[in-house]
C-alpha positions as CSV (number, residue, x, y, z in Angstrom):
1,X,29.8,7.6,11.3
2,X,26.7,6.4,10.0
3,X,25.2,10.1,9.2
4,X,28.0,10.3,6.5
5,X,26.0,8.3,3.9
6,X,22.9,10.4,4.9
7,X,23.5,14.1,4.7
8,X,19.6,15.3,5.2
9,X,20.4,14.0,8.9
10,X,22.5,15.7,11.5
11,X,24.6,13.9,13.7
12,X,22.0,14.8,16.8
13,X,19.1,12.8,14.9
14,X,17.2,15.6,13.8
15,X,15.9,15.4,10.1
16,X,17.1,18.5,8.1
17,X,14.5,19.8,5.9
18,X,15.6,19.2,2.1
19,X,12.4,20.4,-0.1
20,X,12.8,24.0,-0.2
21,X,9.3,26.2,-0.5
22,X,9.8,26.2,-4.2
23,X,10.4,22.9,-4.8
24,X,6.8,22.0,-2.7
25,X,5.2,24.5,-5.0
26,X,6.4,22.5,-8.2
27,X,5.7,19.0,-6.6
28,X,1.9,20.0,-6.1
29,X,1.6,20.6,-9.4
30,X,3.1,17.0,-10.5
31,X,1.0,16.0,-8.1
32,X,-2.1,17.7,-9.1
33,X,-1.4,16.1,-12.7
34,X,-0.5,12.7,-11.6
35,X,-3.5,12.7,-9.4
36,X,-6.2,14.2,-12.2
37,X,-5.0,11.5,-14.8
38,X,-4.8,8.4,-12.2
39,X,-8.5,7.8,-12.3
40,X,-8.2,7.4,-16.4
41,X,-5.4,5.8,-16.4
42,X,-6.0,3.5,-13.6
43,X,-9.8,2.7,-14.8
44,X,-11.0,4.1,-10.9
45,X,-14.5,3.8,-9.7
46,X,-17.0,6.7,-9.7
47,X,-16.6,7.3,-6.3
48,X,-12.6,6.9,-6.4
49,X,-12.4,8.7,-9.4
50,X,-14.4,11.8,-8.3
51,X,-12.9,12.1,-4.6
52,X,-9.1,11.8,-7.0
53,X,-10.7,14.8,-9.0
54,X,-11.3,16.9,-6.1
55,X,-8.2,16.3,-4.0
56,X,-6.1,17.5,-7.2
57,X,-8.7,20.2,-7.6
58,X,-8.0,21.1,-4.2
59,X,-4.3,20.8,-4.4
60,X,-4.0,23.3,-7.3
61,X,-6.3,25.7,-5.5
62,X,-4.0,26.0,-2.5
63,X,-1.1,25.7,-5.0
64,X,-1.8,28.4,-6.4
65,X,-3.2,31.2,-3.9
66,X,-0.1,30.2,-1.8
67,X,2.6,32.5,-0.9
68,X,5.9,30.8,-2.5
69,X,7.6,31.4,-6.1
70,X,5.1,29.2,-7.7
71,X,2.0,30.7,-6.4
72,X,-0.2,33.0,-8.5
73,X,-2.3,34.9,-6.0
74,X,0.0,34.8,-2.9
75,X,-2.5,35.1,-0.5
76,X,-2.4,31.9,1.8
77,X,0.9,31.6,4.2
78,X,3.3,29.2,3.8
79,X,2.5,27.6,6.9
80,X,-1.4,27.4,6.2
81,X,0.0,25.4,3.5
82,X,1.8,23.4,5.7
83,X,-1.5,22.7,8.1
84,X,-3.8,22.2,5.0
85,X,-2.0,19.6,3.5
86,X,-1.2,18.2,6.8
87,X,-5.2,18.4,7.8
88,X,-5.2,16.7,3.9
89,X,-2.8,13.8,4.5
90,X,-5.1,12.7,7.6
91,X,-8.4,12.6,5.5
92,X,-6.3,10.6,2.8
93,X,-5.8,7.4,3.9
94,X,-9.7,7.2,5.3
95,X,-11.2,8.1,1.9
96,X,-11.2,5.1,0.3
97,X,-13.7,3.7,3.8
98,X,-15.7,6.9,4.2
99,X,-16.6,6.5,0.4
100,X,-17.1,3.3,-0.2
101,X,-14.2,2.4,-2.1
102,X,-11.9,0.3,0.0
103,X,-12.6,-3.0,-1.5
104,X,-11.5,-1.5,-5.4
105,X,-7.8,-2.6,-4.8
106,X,-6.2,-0.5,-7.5
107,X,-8.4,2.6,-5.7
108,X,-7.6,2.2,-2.0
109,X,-3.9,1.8,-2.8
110,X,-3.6,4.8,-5.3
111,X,-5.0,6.9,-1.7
112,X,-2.7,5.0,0.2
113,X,0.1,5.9,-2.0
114,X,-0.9,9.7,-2.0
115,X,-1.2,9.6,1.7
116,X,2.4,8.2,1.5
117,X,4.0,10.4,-0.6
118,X,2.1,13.6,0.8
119,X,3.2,12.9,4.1
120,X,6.8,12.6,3.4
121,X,6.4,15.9,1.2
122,X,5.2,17.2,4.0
123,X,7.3,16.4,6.7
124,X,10.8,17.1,4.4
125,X,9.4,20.8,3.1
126,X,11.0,23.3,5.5
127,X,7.5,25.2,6.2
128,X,9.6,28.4,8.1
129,X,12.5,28.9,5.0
130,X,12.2,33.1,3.9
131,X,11.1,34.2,1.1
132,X,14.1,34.4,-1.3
133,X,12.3,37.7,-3.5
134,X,15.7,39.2,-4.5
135,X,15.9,41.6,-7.5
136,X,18.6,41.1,-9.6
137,X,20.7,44.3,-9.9
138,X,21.5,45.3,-13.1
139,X,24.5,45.3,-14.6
140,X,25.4,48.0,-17.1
């Protein structure tokens, strides 16, 4: 009776998938904040602090041309969503190496700690939930 205290997980051992469409949108937007203020508040590098730039540059972009409630141009499918910041969470953790950062402790573990939390966004967003566009009927 272990799955009792965990209700995301069925009693086969498959993970349900909790983070509804809508609720990725609004995450990649905390995200894209949290992740354009860390190299300020976390005195980054050059190189850290421009790669932090771009990834919540790129974020936002795909944020907001994707096709869920929070989008704005709701031209990218959900599930190109789903690739890109998959695709994104395996360039992550490398960053820090490819650019010459890794030895800036505070740097490499704030891209370690994205790569974390993106992947577990990620992997918890269910990437094949319908669109819930309802119009509310009016009542007279």
């Amino acid at each position: 009776m272990w799955f009792a205290f965990f209700p995301d997980i069925t009693q086969e051992g498959t993970m349900l998938k909790p983070i509804s469409p809508t609720m990725h949108g609004a995450m990649d937007y905390a995200t894209v904040m949290g992740t354009a203020a860390a190299p300020r508040l976390l005195n980054l590098p050059g190189k850290a602090a421009a790669a932090a730039y771009s990834v919540a540059t790129g974020i936002l972009g795909l944020a907001a041309l994707t096709d869920f409630k929070p989008g704005i141009k709701r031209t990218v499918p959900l599930k190109a969503h789903g690739m890109a910041d998959t695709a994104l969470g395996l360039a992550l953790p490398a960053m820090p190496w490819m650019l010459g950062f890794a030895r800036n402790r505070k740097a490499r573990n704030f891209f370690l700690g994205l790569t974390a939390m993106m992947a577990l966004t990620t992997a918890m967003t269910d990437w094949s939930a319908k669109k819930g566009r309802r119009r509310r009927s009016r009542s007279s």
